[in-house]
N, C-alpha and C positions, 0 to 999 in steps of 0.2 A: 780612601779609594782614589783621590784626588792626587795623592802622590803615587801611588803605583801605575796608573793607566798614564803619568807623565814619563817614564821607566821605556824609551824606547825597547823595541821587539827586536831588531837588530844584535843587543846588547848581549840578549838570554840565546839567542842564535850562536851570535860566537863563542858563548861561551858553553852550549850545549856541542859545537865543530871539539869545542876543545877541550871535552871529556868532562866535562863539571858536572854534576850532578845535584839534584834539589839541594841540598846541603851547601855546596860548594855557590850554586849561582844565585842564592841568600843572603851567605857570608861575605862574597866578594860583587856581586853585581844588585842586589835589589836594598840592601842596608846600607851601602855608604849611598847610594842615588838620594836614600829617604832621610840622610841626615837632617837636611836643613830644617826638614818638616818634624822631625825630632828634637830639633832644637829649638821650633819657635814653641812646640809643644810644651817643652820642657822649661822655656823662660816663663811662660803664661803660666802652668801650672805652682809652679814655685809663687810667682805672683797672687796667683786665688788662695794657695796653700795660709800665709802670712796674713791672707785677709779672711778665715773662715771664722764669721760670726753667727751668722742665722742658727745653724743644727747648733750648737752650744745653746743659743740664748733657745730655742724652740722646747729642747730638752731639758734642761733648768728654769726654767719660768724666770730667766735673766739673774740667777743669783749662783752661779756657776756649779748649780750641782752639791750633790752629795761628799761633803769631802774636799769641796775645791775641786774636785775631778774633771770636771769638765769647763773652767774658768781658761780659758782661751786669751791670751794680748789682748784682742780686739772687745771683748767681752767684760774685762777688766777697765779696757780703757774708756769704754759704753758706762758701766757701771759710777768709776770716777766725776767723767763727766756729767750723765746726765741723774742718775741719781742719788750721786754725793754731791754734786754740783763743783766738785773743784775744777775746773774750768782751765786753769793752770797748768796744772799738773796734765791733764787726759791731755792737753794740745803741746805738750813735752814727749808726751809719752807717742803722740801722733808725731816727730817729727823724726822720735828714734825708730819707730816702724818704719817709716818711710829710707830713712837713713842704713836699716836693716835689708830690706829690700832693695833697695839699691846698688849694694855693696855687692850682694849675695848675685846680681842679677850683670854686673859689670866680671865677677868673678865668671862666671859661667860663656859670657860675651868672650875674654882674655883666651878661657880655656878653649872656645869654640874651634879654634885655627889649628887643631891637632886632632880632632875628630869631627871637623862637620867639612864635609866634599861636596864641593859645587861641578855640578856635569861642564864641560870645557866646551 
């Protein structure tokens, strides 16, 4: 709500003068305005995404489920660590998430400059 009501009235004015219609003053006036907020969206969630442990481990009594099916990275690398104790290994495995995440998070940042529009 926080980015629509930042969406000057002016903007959907001129472009209601100039025949746009719901459709049109979406497309071109109220979606590029909201990009940034879609893209801090979109960094954060990628972010939570990479780190979803709790519903795995809540759902499996921390032993990933049925099948492996629900053994998640983060859940794996819980497991390693703290009750396999290799201690090693899960803090390798934490720095290839993080290296994971990073990457993934620097691609998105690169790509940003071709779809996210800052008002002038």
């Amino acid at each position: 709500m926080a980015g629509l009501k930042q969406i000057p009235a002016d903007l959907y004015e001129s472009a209601r003068i100039d025949g746009a219609g719901a459709a049109r003053q979406f497309a071109h006036v109220t979606f590029p305005l909201l990009t940034p907020i879609v893209f801090f969206n979109l960094v954060m969630q990628i972010i939570h995404a990479f780190q979803a442990f709790t519903p795995a481990y809540v759902v499996s009594g921390g032993s990933g489920g049925p099948l492996h099916s629900t053994l998640f990275y983060t859940l794996y690398l819980y497991q390693k660590g703290f009750t396999q104790f290799d201690m090693g290994y899960a803090a390798a495995m934490a720095w290839v998430l993080l290296l994971a995440i990073a990457f993934i998070t620097c691609l998105v940042f690169v790509t940003s400059g071709k779809w996210v529009h800052y008002q002038e």
